[in-house]
N, C-alpha and C positions, 0 to 999 in steps of 0.2 A: 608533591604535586598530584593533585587531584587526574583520576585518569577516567575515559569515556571512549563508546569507541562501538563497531557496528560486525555485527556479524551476518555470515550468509555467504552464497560462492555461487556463482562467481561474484566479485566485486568493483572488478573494473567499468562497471557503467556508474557507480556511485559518486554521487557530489556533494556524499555526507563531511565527511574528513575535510574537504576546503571550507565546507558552510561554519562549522563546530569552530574551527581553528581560527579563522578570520574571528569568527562571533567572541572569542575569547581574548585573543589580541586587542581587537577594537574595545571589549569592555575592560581591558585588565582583568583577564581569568584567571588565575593560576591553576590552569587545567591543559589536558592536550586531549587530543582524538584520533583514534587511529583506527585501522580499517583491517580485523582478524577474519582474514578468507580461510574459515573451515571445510574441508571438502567432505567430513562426515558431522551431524550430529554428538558423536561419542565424544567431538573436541574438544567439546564444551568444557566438560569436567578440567581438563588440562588446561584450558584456557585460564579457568578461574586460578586454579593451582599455580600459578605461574605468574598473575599479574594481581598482587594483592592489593593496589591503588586503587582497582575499579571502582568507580560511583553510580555507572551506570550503564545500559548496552541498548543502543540500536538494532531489531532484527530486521534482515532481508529472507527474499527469498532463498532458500527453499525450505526455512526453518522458521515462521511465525506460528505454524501447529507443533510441530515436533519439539521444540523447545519449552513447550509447556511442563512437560515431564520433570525437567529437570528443576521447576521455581518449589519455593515455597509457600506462595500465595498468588492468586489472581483477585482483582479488581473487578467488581461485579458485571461491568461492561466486556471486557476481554472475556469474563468467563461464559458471558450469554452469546456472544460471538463466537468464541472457539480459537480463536487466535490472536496473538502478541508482538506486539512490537518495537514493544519500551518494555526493560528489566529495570526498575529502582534495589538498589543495595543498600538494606536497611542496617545498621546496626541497632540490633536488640538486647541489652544487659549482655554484651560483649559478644552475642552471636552473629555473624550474615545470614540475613533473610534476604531471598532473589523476590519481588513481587513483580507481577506480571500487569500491563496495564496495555490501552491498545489507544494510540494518538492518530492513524492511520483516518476513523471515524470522523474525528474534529477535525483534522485537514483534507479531506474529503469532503465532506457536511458544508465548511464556511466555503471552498473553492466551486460548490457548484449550487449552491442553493439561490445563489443570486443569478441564473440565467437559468431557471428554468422560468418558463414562461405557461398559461393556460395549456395548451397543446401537450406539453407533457407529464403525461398521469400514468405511464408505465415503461419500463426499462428492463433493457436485454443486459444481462451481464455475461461476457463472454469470458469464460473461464472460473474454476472452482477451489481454488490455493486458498491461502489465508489472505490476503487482500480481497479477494472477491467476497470473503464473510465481512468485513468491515465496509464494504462498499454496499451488501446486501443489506447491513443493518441502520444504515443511514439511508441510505433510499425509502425503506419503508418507512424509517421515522419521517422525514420529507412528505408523508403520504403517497410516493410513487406506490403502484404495482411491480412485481418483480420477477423475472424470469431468468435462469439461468441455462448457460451452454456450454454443455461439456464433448467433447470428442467420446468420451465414456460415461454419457449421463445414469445417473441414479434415479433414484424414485420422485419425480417434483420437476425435473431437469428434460431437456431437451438436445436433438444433437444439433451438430451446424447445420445439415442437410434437411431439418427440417424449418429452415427459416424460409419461413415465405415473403409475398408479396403483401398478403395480407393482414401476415404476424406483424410487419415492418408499419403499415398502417397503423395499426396499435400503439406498437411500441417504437416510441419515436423518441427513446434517449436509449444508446447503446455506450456501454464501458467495457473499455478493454482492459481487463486485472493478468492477461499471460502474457507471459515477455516476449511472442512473435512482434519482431519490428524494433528490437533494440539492439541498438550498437554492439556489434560490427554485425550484425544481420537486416540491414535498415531494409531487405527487398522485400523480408518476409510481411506479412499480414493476415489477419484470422479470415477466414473464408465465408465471408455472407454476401448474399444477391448483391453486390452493389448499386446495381442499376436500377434499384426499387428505393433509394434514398432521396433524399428532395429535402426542399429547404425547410421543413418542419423539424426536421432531427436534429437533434444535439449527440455529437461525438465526442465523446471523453476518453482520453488514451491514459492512464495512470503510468506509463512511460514517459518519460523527458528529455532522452540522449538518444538519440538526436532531437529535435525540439519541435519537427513533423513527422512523425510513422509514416508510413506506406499507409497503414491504415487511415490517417486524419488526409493525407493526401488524398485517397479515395472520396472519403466523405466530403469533402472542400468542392472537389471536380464535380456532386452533385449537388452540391448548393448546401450542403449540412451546415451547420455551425460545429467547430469545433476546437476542442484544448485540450495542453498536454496537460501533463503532472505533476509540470518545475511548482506552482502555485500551492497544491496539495503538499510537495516535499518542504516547503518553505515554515509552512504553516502546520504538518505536524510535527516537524525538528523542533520551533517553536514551544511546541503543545510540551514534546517530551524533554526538554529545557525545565518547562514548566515542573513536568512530574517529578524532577530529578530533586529541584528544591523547595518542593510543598515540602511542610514541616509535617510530619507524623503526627 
């Protein structure tokens, strides 16, 4: 039996494992999915070591950059982005090759390309992980303008405290890529002017469990439009489905 399966830690907020499993049930897979909560990096290795089935791997947070290290090839897209989060297991004249590929982009891209509307031409992305590069890289493709927020901004970057009222004018699509506001912490929320939001803005929380953040609650109370991240997660399972059985 074919084996698949998602790394990252914590993984208790994942709906990968039910989505994978039903999907293969309902089509007749002869596959399972299962959900490896590494609390370092280093596990990696042993992980492979120990499940020689694998066909493929899901990453989560806090390893879509760090697990680069360990592939033997990136996909041109992953590599221009900087982080992964589909592993295809090639076999090569009897070797494993890990290639690294990033479906994050294409479930991202399709779940929001269809509401943005005139009004928005430039977006805040609050937080700087590897989902925030794949979210950075489709926004511009989009033609959005793009700004980022880090609590410890870099060179290009901005902190929270400096959002304004009239940065918010601007930029009137905000995405939240940090895990403040996911199950079991549903009170938390990233810290912006709220009360400078208005029904021009589109709020996109890349969280789903719970299926309102504190944060989209916020944006709703001021007239935002906003959505979670079930429709992204759907649609790049899908994507890396896809990559798992494109032929070489």
């Amino acid at each position: 039996m074919n084996q698949y399966g998602l790394i990252g830690y914590p993984l208790t907020h994942s709906f990968s494992q039910g989505f994978f499993n039903d999907k293969f049930l309902a089509e007749g897979v002869d596959a399972r999915y299962d959900n490896f909560e590494i609390p370092t990096i280093m596990e990696f290795q042993d992980l492979l070591a120990n499940n020689a089935e694998l066909r493929g791997l899901n990453v989560t947070i806090p390893y879509k950059e760090q697990v680069m290290s360990y592939l033997d090839e990136l996909d041109p897209v992953a590599k221009e982005i900087g982080a992964v989060n589909v592993i295809k297991f090639i076999n090569r004249s009897g070797r494993r090759i890990l290639k690294g590929f990033n479906s994050d982009v294409i479930g991202f891209s399709r779940s929001i390309e269809y509401l943005l509307k005139r009004e928005h031409r430039a977006a805040l992305i609050l937080g700087t992980g590897g989902s925030s590069k794949a979210v950075k890289y489709a926004l511009n493709k989009l033609g959005l303008k793009t700004l980022s927020v880090s609590r410890f901004p870099q060179e290009g970057e901005i902190n929270y405290q400096q959002i304004t009222k009239e940065l918010l004018q601007e930029y009137t699509v905000i995405v939240n890529t940090t895990p403040l506001g996911m199950y079991p912490n549903v009170d938390a929320a990233p810290s912006i002017p709220y009360e400078y939001l208005c029904d021009d803005h589109l709020l996109y929380d890349l969280l789903y469990n719970p299926s309102e953040t504190k944060f989209l609650q916020l944006g709703k109370a001021r007239g935002a439009k906003t959505v979670n991240g079930l429709e992204m997660l759907l649609l790049q399972a899908e994507a890396s489905w896809e990559i798992w059985n494109e032929a070489e």
